[in-house]
C-alpha positions in Angstrom: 201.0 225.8 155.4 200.8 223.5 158.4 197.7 226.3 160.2 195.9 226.4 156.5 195.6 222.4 156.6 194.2 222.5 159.8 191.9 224.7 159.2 190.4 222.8 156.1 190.7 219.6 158.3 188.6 221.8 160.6 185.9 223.0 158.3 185.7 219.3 156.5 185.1 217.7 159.9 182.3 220.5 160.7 180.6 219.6 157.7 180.0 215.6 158.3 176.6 215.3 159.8 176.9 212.6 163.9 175.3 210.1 162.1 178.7 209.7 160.4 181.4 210.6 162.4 182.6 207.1 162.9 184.9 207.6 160.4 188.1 209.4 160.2 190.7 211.5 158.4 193.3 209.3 157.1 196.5 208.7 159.3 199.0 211.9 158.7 196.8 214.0 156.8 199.5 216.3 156.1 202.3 214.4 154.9 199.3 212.6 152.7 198.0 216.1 151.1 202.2 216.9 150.4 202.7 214.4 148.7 199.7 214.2 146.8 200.5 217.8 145.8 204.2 217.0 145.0 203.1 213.8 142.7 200.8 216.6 140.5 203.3 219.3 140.4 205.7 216.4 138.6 203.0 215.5 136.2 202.0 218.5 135.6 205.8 219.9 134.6 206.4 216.3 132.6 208.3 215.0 135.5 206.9 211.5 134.9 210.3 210.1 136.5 210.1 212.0 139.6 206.2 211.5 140.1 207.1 207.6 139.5 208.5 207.8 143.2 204.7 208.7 145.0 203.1 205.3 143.2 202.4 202.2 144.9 205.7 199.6 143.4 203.3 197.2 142.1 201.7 199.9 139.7 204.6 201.8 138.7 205.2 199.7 135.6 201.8 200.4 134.6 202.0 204.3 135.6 205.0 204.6 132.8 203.4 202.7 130.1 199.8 204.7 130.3 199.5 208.4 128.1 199.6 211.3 130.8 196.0 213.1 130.9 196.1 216.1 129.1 196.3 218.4 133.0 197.5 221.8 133.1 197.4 222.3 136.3 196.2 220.4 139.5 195.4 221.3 143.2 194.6 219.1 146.1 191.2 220.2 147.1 190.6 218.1 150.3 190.2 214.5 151.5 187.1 212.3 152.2 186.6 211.1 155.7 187.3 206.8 155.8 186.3 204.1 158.0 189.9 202.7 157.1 192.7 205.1 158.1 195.7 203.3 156.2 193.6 204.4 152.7 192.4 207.9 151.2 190.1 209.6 149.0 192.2 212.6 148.0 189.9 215.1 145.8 191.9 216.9 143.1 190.7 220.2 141.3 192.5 220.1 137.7 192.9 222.4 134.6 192.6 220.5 131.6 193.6 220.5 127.5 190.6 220.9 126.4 188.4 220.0 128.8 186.9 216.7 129.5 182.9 216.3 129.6 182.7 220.0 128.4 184.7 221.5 131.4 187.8 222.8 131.4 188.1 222.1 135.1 186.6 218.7 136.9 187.3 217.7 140.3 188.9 213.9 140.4 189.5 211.5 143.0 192.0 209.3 143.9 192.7 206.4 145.6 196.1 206.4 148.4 197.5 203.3 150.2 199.4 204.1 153.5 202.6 201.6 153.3 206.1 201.7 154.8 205.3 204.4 156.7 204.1 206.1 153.8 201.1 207.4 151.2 201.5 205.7 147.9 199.3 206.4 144.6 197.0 203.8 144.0 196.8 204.0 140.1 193.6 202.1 139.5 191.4 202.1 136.2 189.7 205.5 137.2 193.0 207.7 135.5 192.0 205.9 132.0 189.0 208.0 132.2 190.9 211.3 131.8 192.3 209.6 128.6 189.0 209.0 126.5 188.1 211.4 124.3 185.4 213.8 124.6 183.0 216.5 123.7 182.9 216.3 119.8 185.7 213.9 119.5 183.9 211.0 121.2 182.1 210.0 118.2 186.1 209.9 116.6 187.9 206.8 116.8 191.2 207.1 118.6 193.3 205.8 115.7 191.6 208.8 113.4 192.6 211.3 116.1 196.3 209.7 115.8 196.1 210.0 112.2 195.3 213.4 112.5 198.3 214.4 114.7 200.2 212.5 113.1 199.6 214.1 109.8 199.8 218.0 111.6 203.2 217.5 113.9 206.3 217.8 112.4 210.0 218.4 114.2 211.6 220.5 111.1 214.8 218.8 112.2 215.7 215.5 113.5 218.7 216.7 115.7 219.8 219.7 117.4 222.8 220.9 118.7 223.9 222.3 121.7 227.4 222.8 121.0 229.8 222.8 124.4 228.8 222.9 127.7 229.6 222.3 130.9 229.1 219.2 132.6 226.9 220.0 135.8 224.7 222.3 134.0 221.0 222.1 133.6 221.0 223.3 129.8 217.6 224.6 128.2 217.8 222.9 124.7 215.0 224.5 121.8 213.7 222.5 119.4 211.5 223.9 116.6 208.3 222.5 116.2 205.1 223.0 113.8 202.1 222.2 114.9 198.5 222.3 112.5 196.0 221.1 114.4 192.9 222.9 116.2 193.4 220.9 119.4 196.4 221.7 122.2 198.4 218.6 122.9 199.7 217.7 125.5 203.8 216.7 125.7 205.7 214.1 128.0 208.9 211.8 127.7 207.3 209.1 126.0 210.4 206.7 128.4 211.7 207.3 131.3 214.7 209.4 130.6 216.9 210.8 134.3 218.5 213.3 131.7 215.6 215.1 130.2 212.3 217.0 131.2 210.1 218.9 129.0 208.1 222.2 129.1 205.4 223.4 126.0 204.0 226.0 129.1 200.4 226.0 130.7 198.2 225.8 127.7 200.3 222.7 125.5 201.0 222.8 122.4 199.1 224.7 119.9 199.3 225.5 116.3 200.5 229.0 117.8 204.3 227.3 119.3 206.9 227.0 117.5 209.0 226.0 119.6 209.1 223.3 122.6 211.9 223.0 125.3 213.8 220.2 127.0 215.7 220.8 130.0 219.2 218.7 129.9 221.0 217.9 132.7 224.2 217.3 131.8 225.4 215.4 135.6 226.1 212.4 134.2 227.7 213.5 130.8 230.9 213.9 129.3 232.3 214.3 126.0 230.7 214.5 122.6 227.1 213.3 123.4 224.8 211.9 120.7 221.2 211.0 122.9 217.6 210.2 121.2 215.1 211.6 123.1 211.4 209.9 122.7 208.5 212.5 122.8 205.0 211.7 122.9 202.2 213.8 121.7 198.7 213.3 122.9 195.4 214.4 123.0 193.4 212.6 125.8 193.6 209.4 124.4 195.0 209.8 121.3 198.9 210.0 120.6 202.2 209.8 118.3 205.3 209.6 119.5 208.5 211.7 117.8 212.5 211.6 118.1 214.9 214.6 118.8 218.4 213.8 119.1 220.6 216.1 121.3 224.4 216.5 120.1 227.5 218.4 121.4 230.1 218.1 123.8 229.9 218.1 127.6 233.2 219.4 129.0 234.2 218.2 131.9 236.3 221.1 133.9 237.7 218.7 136.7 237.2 215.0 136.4 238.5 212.2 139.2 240.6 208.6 138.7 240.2 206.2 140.9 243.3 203.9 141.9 242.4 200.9 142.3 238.9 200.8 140.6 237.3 199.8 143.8 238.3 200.6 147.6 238.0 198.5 150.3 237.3 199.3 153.9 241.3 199.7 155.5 242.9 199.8 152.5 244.4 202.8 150.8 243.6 204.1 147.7 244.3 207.5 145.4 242.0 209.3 143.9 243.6 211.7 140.8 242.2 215.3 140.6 242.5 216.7 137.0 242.4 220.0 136.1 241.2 219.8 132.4 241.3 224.0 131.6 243.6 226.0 130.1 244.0 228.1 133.9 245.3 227.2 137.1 242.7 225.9 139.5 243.6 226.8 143.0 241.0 224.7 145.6 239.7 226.2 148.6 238.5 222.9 150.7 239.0 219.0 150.1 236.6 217.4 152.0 234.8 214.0 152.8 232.0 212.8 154.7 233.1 211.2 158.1 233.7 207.6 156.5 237.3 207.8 154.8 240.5 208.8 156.3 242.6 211.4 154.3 246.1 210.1 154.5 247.8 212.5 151.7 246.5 216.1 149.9 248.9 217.5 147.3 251.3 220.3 149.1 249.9 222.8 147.0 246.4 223.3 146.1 247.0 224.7 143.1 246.6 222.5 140.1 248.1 223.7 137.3 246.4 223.7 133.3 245.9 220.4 132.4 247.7 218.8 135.1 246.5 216.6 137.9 247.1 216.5 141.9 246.7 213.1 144.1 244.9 212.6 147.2 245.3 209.7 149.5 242.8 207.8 151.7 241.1 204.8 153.0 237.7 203.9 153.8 237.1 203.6 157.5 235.6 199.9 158.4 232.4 199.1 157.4 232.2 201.8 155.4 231.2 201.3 151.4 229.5 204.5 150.2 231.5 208.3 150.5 231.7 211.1 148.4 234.7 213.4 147.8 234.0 216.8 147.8 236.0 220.0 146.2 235.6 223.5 146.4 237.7 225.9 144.1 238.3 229.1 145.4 236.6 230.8 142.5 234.0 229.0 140.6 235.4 227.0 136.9 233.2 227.6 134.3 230.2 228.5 136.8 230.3 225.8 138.9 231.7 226.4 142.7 231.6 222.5 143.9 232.7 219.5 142.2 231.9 215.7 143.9 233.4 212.3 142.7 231.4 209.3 144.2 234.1 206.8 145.5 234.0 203.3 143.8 234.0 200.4 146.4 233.8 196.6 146.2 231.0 195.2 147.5 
């Protein structure tokens, strides 16, 4: 990857005529096309969350609240040279629901800010453009193309469920969809949601799917789960916005208590190790990051059905933040690590 770059850098710098070598490549090229290749492949999947991370803080509330262009796919094509080195031009080749201007692909530019040691998304006015209808439906008012979807989208079921799972598990959840329309939409979180990610595959949703899929990660789950999930449907700059609700239980193989609630720095504390199967659970490591002494394990590291062991320690000073780490000696219900985040007063 690293020889590729600099052999673009190489060609692009070949190209710019003396007259206009004065300016440069932005500061860290590399780093800037990475991440500007990481922000689209988040898009792109419907990671709107994740790609929320590469935008400049100021313009992150307005990044959430715009409608995703309609992109299939996007590839950094290059950067423009720049008298100013802290900001970048970064030229993006994308794949688009049908097509903007007439093309299914158009070359874009952004605009990147180099702050705290780092390349941040400018989101300006120039992403709104991807949003405006085109072709035949720019003589269509947006609020007739939201009629229209609204009228051709329906979720055949408000709620679907999953049944049991385990927590820890990144579970693909169906939900049946029908779709009327003559125009692919395209299909994001319509709120930030840690949980959730969906997928409708490369060419959106047509009146061919019937089907669309979330991806639920069940990390920070447990027990009978009931959880709304807002979708929005666009195209361009048109959308309506649906909501699936995700049911079933999230079992919880080993769980942790904490005594006291909170540890402090010298002070012991126990933290209870539950085995919540209907097997013995023998562990094969206990472990901590260097911050906490263990003072007591259980003599046997075999917990027994339903039964719980204690371990012992104390945060070393200064230390707020550790994480307790278990291994079983066999995986429990396909998982082969288990973590419990220790609480602390702060």
């Amino acid at each position: 990857m690293k020889r590729i770059i600099s052999f673009f850098f190489a060609i692009l710098l070949s190209t710019v005529p003396l007259s206009a070598q004065v300016t440069h490549l932005p500061r860290d090229p590399e780093k800037l096309v990475t991440r500007a290749q990481s922000y689209w492949t988040y898009v792109v999947s419907g990671q709107k969350t994740k790609a929320l991370d590469f935008v400049l803080p100021d313009k992150r509330e307005a990044f959430l609240a715009a409608t995703n262009a309609p992109v299939l796919d996007a590839k950094v094509e290059g950067l423009n040279l720049t008298e100013d080195t802290q900001h970048a031009s970064v030229r993006v080749q994308m794949h688009l629901i049908g097509g903007v201007m007439g093309k299914d692909f158009q070359e874009w530019t952004q605009h990147w800010v180099w702050k705290t040691n780092n390349w941040y998304l400018d989101v300006g006015e120039g992403i709104g453009a991807l949003m405006m209808p085109s072709g035949d439906d720019k003589a269509k008012p947006l609020a007739e193309i939201k009629k229209s979807i609204d009228q051709q989208l329906t979720l055949p079921e408000p709620s679907v469920n999953i049944g049991t799972v385990t927590q820890g598990q990144n579970v693909t959840v169906t939900v049946p969809i029908t779709y009327s329309g003559d125009k692919p939409l395209a299909v994001e979180l319509a709120a930030p949601n840690p949980s959730f990610s969906v997928n409708v595959g490369r060419g959106g949703l047509t009146s061919e799917s019937k089907r669309l899929s979330l991806l639920f990660d069940t990390s920070e789950w447990e027990n009978a789960v009931s959880l709304p999930v807002r979708l929005r449907f666009s195209y361009q700059g048109a959308f309506v916005e649906r909501v699936i609700t995700v049911e079933g239980n999230v079992f919880v193989p080993i769980s942790f208590r904490q005594v006291p609630a909170e540890a402090k720095p010298g002070e012991p504390f126990s933290v209870f190790i539950r085995n919540n199967t209907t097997d013995s659970i023998t562990l094969q490591s206990l472990s901590t990051e260097d911050r906490v002494d263990v003072l007591k394990i259980p003599e046997t590291l075999t917990i027994g059905p339903n039964q719980e062991s204690e371990v012992v320690l104390r945060l070393k000073p200064g230390e707020t933040l550790n994480v307790l780490y278990l291994v079983p000696k066999s995986p429990v219900h396909g998982l082969g690590q288990f973590s419990y985040r220790i609480r602390t007063g702060r």
